[in-house]
PyMOL Python script that loads the backbone (N, CA, C, O; Angstrom):
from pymol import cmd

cmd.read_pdbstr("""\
ATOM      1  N   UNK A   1      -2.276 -22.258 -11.437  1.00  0.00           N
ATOM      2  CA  UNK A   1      -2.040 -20.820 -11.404  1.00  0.00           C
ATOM      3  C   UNK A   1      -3.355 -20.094 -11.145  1.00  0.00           C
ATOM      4  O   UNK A   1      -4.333 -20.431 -11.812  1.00  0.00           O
ATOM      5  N   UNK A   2      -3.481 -18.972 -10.090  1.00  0.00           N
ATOM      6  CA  UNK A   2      -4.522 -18.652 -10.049  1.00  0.00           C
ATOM      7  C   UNK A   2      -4.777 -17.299 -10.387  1.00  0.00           C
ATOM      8  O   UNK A   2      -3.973 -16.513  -9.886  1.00  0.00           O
ATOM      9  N   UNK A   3      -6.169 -16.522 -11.495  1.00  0.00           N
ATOM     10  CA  UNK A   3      -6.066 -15.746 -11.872  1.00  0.00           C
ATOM     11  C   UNK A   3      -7.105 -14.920 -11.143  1.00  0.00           C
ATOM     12  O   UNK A   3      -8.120 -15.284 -10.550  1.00  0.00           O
ATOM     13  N   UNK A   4      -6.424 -13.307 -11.404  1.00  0.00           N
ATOM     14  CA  UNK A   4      -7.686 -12.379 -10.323  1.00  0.00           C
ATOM     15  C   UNK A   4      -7.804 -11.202 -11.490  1.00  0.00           C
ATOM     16  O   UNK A   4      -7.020 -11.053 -12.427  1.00  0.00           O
ATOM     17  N   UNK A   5      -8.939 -10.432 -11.207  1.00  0.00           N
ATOM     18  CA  UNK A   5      -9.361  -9.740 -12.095  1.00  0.00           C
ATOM     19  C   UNK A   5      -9.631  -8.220 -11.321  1.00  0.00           C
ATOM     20  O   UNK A   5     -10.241  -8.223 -10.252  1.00  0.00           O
ATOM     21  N   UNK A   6      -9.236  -7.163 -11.805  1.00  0.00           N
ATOM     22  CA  UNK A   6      -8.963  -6.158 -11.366  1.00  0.00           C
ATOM     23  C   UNK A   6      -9.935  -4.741 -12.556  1.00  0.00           C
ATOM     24  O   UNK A   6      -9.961  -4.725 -13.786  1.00  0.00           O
ATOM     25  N   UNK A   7     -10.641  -3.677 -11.516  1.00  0.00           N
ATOM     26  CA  UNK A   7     -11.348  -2.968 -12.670  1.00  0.00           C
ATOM     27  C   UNK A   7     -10.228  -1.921 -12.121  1.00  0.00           C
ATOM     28  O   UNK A   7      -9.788  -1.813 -10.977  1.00  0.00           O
ATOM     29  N   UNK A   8      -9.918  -1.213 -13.247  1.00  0.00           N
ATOM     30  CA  UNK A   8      -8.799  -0.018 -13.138  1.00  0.00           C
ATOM     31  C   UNK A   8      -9.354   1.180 -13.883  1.00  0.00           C
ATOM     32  O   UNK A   8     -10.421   1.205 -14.497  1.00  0.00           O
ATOM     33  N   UNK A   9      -8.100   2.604 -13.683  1.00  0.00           N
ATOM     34  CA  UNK A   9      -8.515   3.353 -14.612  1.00  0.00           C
ATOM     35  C   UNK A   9      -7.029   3.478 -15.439  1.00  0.00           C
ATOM     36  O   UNK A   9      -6.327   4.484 -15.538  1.00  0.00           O
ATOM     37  N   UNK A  10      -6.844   2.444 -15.866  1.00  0.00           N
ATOM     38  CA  UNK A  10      -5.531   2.459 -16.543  1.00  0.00           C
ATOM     39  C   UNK A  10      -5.910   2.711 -18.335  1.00  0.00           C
ATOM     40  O   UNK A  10      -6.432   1.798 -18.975  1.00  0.00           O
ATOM     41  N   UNK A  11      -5.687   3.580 -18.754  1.00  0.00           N
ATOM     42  CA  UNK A  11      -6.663   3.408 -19.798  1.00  0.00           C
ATOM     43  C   UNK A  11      -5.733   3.673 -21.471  1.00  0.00           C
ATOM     44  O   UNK A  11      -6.277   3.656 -22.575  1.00  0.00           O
ATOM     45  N   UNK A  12      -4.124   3.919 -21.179  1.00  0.00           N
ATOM     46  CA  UNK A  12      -3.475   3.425 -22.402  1.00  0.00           C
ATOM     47  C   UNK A  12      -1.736   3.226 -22.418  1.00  0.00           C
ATOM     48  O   UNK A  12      -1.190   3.448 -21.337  1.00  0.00           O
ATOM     49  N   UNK A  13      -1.394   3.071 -22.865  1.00  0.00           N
ATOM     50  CA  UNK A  13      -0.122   2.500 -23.172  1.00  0.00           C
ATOM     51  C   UNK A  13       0.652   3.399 -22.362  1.00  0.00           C
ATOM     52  O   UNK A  13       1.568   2.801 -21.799  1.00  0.00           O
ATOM     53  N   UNK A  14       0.606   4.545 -22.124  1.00  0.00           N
ATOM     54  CA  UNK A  14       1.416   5.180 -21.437  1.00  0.00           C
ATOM     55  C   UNK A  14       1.368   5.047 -19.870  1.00  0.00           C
ATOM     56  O   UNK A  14       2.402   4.822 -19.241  1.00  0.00           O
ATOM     57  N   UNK A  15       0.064   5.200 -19.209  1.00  0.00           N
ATOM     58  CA  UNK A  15      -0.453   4.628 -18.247  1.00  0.00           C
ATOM     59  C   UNK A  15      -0.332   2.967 -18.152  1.00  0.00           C
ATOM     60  O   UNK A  15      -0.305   2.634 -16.967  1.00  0.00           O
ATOM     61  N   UNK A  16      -0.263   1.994 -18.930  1.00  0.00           N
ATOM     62  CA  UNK A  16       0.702   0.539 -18.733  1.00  0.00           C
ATOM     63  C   UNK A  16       2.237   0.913 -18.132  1.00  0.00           C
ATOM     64  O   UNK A  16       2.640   0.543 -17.029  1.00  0.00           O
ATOM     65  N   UNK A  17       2.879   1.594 -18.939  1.00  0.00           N
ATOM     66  CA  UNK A  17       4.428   1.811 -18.806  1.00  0.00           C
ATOM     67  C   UNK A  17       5.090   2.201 -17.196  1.00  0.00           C
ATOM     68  O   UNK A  17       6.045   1.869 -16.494  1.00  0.00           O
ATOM     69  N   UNK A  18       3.589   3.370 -17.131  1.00  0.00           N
ATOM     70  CA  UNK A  18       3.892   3.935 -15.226  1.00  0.00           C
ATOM     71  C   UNK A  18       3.711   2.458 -14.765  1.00  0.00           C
ATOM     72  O   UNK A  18       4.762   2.042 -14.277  1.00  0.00           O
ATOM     73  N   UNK A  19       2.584   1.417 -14.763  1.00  0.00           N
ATOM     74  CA  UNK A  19       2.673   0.741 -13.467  1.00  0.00           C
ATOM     75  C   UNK A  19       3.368  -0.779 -13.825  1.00  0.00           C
ATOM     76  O   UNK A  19       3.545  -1.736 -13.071  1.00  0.00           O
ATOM     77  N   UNK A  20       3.707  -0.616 -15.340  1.00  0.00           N
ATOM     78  CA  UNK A  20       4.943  -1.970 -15.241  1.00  0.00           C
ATOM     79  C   UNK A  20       5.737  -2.249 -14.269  1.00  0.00           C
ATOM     80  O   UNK A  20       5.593  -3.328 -13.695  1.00  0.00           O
ATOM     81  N   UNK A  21       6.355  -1.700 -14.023  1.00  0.00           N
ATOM     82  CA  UNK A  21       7.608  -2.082 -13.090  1.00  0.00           C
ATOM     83  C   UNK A  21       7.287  -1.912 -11.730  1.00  0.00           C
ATOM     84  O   UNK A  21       8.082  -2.170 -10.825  1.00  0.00           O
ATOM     85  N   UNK A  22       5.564  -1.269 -11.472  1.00  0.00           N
ATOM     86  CA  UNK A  22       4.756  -1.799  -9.902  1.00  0.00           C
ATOM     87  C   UNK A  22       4.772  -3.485 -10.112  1.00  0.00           C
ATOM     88  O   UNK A  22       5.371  -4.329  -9.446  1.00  0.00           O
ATOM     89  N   UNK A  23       4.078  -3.616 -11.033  1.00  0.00           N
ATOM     90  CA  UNK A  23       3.424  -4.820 -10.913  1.00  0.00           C
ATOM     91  C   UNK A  23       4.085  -5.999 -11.626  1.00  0.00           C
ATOM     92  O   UNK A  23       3.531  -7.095 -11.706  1.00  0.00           O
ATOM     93  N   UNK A  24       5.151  -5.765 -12.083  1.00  0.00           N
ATOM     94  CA  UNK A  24       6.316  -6.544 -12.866  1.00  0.00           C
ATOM     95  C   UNK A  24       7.147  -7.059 -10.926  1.00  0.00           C
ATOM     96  O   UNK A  24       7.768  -8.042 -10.523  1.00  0.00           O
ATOM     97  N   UNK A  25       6.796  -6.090 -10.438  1.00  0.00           N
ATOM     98  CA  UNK A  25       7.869  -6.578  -8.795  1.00  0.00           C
ATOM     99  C   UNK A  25       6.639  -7.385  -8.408  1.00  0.00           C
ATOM    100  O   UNK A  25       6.964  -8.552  -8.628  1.00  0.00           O
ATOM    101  N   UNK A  26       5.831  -7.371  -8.108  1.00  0.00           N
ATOM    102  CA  UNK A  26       4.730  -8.106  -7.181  1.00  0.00           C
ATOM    103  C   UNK A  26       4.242  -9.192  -7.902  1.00  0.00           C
ATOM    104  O   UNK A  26       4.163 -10.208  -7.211  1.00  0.00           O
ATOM    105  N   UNK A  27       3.848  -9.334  -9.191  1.00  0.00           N
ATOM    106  CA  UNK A  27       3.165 -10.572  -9.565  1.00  0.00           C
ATOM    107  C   UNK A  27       3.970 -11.013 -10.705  1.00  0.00           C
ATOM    108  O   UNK A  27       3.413 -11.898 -11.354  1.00  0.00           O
ATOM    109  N   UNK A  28       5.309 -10.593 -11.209  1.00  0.00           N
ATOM    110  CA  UNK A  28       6.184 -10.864 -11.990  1.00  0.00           C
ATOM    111  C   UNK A  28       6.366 -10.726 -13.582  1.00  0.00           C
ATOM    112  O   UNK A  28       5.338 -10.441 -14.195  1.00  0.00           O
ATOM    113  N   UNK A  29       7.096 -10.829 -14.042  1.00  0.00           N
ATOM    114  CA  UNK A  29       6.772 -10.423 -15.711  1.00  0.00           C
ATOM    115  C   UNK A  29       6.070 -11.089 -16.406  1.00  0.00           C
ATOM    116  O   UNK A  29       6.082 -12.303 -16.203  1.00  0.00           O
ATOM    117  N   UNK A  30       5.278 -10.584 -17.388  1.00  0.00           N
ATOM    118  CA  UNK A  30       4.575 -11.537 -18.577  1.00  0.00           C
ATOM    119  C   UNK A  30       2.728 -11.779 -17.579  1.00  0.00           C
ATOM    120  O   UNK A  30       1.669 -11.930 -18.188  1.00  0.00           O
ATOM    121  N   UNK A  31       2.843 -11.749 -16.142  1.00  0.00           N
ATOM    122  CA  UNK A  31       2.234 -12.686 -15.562  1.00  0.00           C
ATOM    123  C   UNK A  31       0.880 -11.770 -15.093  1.00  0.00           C
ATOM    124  O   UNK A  31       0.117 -11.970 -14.147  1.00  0.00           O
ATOM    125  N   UNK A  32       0.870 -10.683 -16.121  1.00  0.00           N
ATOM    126  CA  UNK A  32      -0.227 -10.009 -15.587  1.00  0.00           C
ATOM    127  C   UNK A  32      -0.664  -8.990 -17.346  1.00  0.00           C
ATOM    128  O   UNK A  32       0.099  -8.876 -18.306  1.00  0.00           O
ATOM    129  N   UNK A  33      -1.761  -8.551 -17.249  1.00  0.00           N
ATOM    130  CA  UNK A  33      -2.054  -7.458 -18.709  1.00  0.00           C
ATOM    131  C   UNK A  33      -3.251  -6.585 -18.286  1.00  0.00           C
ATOM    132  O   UNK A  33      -3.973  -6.718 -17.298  1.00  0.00           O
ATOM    133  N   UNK A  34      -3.288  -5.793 -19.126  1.00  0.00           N
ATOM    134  CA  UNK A  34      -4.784  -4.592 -18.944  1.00  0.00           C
ATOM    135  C   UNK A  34      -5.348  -4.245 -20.005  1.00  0.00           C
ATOM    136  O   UNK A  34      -4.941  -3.478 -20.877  1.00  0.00           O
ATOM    137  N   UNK A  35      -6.524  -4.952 -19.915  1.00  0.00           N
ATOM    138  CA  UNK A  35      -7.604  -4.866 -21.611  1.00  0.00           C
ATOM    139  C   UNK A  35      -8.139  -3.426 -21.749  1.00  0.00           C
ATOM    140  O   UNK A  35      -9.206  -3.186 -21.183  1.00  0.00           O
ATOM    141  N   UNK A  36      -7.593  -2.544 -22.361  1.00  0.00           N
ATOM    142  CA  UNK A  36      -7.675  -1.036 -22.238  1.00  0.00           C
ATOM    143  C   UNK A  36      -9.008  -0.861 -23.156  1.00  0.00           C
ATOM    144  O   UNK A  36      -9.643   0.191 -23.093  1.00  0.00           O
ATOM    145  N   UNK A  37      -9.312  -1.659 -23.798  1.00  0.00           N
ATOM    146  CA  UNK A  37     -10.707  -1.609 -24.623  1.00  0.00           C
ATOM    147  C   UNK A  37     -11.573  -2.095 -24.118  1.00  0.00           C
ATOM    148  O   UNK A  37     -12.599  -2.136 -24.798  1.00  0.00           O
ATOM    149  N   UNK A  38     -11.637  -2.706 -22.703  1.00  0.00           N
ATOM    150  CA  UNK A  38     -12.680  -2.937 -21.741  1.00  0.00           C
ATOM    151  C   UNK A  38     -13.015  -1.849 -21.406  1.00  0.00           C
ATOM    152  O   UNK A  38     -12.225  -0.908 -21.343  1.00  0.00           O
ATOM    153  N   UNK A  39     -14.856  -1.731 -20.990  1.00  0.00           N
ATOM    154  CA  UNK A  39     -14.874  -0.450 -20.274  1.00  0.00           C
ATOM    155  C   UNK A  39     -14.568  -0.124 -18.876  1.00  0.00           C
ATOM    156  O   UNK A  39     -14.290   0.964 -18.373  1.00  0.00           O
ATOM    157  N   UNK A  40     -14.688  -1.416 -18.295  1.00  0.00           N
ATOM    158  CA  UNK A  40     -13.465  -1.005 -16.746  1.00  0.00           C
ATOM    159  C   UNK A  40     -11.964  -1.295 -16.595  1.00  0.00           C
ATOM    160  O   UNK A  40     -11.262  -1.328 -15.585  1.00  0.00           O
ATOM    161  N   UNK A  41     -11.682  -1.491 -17.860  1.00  0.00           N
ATOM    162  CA  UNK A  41     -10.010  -1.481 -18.318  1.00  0.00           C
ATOM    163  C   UNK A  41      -9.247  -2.441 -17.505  1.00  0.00           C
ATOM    164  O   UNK A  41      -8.095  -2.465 -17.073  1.00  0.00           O
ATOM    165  N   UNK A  42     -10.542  -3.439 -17.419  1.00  0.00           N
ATOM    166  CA  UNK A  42      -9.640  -5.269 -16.339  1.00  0.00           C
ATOM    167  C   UNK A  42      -8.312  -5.319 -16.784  1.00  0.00           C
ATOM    168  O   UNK A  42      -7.907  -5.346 -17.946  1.00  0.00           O
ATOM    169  N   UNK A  43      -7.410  -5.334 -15.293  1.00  0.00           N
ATOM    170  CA  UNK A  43      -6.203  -5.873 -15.337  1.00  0.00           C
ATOM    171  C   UNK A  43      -6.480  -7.167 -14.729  1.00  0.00           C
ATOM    172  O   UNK A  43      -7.317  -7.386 -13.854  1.00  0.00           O
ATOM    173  N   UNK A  44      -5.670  -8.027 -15.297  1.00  0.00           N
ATOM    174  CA  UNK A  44      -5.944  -9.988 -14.944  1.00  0.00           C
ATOM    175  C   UNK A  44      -4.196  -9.923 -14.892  1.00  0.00           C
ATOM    176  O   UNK A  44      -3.255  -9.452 -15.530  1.00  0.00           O
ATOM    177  N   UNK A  45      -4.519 -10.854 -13.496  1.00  0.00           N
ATOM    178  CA  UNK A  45      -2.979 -11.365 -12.743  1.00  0.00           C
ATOM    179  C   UNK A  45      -3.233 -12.555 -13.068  1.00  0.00           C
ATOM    180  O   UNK A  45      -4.336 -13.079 -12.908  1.00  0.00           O
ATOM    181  N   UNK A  46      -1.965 -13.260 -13.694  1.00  0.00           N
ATOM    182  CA  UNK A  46      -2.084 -14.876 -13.488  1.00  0.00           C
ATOM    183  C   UNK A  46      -0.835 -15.149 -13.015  1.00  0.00           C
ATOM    184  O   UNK A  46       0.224 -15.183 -13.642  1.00  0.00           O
ATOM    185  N   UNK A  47      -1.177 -15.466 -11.111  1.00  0.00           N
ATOM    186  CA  UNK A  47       0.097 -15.032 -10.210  1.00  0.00           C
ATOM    187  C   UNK A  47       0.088 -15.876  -9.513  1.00  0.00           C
ATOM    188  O   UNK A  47      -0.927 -15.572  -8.886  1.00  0.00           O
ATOM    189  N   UNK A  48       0.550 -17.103  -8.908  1.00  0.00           N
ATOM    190  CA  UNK A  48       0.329 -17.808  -7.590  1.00  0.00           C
ATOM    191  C   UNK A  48       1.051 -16.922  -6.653  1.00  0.00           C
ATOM    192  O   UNK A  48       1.995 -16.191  -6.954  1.00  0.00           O
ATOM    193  N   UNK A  49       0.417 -17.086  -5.281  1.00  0.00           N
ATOM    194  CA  UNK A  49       1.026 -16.466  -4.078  1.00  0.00           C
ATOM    195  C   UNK A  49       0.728 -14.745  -4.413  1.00  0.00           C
ATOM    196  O   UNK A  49       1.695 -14.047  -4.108  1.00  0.00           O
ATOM    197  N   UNK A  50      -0.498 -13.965  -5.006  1.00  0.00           N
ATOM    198  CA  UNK A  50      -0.038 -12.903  -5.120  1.00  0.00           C
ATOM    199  C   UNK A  50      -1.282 -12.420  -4.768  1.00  0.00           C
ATOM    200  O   UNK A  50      -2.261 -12.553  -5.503  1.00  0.00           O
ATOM    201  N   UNK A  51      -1.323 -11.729  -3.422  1.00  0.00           N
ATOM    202  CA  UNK A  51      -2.086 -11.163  -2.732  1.00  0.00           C
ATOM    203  C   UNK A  51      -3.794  -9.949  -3.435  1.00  0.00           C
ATOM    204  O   UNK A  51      -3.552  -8.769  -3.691  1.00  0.00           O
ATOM    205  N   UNK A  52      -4.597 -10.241  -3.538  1.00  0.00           N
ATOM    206  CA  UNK A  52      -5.440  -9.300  -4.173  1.00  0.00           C
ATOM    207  C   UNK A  52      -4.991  -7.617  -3.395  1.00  0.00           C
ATOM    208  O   UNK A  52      -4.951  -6.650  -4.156  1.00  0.00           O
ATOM    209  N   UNK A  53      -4.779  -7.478  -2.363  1.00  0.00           N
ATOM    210  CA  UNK A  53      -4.022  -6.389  -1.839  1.00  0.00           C
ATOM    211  C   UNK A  53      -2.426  -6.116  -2.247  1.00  0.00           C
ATOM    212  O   UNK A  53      -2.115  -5.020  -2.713  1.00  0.00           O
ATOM    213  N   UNK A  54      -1.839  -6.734  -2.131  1.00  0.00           N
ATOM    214  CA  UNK A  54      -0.996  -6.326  -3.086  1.00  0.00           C
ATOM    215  C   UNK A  54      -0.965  -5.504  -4.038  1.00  0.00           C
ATOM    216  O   UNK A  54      -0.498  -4.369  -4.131  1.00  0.00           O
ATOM    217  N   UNK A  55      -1.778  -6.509  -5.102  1.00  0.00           N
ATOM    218  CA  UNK A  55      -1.705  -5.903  -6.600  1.00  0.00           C
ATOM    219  C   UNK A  55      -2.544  -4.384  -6.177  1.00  0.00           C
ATOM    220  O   UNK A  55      -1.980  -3.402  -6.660  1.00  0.00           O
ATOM    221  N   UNK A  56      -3.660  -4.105  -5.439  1.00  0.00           N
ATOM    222  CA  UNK A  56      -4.159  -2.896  -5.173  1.00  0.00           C
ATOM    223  C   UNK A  56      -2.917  -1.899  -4.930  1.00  0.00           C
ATOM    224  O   UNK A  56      -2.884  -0.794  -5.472  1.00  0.00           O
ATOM    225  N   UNK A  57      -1.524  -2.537  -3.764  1.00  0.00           N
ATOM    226  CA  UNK A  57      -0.953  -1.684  -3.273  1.00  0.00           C
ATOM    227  C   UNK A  57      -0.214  -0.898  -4.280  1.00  0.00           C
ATOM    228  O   UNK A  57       0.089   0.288  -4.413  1.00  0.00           O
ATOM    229  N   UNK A  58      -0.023  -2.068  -4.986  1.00  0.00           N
ATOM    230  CA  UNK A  58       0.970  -1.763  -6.656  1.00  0.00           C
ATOM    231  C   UNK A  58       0.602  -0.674  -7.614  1.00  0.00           C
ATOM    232  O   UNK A  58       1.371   0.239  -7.912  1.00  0.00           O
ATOM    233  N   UNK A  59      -0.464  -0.796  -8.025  1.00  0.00           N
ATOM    234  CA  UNK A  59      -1.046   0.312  -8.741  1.00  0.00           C
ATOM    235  C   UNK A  59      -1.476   1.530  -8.025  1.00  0.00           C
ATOM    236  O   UNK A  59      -1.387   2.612  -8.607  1.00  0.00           O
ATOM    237  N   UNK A  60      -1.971   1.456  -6.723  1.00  0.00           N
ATOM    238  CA  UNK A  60      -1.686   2.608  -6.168  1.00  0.00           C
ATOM    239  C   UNK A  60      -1.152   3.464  -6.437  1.00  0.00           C
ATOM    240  O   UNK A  60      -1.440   4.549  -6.942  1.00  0.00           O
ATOM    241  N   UNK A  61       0.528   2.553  -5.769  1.00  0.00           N
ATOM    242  CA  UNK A  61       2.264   2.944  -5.848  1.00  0.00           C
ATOM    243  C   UNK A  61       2.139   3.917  -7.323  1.00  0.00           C
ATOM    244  O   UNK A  61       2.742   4.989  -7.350  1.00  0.00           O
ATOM    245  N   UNK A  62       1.526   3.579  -8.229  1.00  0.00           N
ATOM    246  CA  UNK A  62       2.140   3.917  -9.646  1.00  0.00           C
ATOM    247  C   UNK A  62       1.071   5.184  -9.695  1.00  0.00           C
ATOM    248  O   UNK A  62       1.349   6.019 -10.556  1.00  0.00           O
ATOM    249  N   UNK A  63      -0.050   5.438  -8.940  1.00  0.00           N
ATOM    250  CA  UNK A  63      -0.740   6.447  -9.313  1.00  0.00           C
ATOM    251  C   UNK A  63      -2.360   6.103  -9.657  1.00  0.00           C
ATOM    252  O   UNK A  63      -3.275   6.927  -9.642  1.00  0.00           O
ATOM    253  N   UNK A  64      -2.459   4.762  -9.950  1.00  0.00           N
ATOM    254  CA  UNK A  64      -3.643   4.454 -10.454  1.00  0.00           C
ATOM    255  C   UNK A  64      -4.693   4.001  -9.602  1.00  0.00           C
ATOM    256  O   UNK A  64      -4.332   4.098  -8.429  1.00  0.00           O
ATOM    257  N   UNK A  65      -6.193   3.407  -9.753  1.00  0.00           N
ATOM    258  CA  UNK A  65      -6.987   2.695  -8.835  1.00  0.00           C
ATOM    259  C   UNK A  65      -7.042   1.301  -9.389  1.00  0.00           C
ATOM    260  O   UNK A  65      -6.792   1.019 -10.561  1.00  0.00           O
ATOM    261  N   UNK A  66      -7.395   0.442  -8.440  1.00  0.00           N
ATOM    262  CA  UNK A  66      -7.945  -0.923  -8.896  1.00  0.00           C
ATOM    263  C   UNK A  66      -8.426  -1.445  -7.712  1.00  0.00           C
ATOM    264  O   UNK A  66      -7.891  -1.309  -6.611  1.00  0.00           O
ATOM    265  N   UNK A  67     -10.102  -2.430  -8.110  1.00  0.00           N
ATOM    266  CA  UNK A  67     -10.740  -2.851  -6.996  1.00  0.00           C
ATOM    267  C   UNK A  67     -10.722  -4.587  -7.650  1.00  0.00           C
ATOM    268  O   UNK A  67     -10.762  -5.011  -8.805  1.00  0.00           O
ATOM    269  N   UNK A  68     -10.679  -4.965  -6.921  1.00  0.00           N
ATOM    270  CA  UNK A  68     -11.038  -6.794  -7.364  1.00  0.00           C
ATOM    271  C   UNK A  68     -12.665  -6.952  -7.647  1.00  0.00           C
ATOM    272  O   UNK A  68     -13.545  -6.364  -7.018  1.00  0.00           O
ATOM    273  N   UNK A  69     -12.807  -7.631  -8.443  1.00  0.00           N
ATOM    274  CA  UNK A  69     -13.802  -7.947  -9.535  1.00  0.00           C
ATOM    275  C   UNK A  69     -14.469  -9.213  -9.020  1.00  0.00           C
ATOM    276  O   UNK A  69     -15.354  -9.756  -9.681  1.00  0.00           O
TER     277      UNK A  69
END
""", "prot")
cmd.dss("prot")
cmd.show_as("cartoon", "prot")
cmd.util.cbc("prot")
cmd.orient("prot")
């Protein structure tokens, strides 16, 4: 399984909830999280087949930023 690491500005539970169901379609359930007590608030995919663009397009979609790490 391969994991990618993402700096965001996702920064709490409510902002998780908007881009669940981005990133619940693209890299699947369970198979991704966002350490909101980081100071670049890393989201980590542990996704086979799941594009580092993608996951950018995903959070986009939901409103947010993310660059690969």
């Amino acid at each position: 399984m391969e994991t990618q690491q993402f700096k965001t500005n996702i920064k709490c539970g409510g902002c998780i909830a908007t881009v669940t169901p981005y990133l619940n379609e693209v890299a699947g359930e369970n198979a991704w999280k966002v350490d909101t007590a980081a100071p670049e608030k890393v989201l980590t995919i542990s996704a086979d087949k799941v594009g580092a663009e993608e996951i950018i397009r995903a959070v986009e979609k939901a409103g947010y930023k993310a660059e690969k790490l």
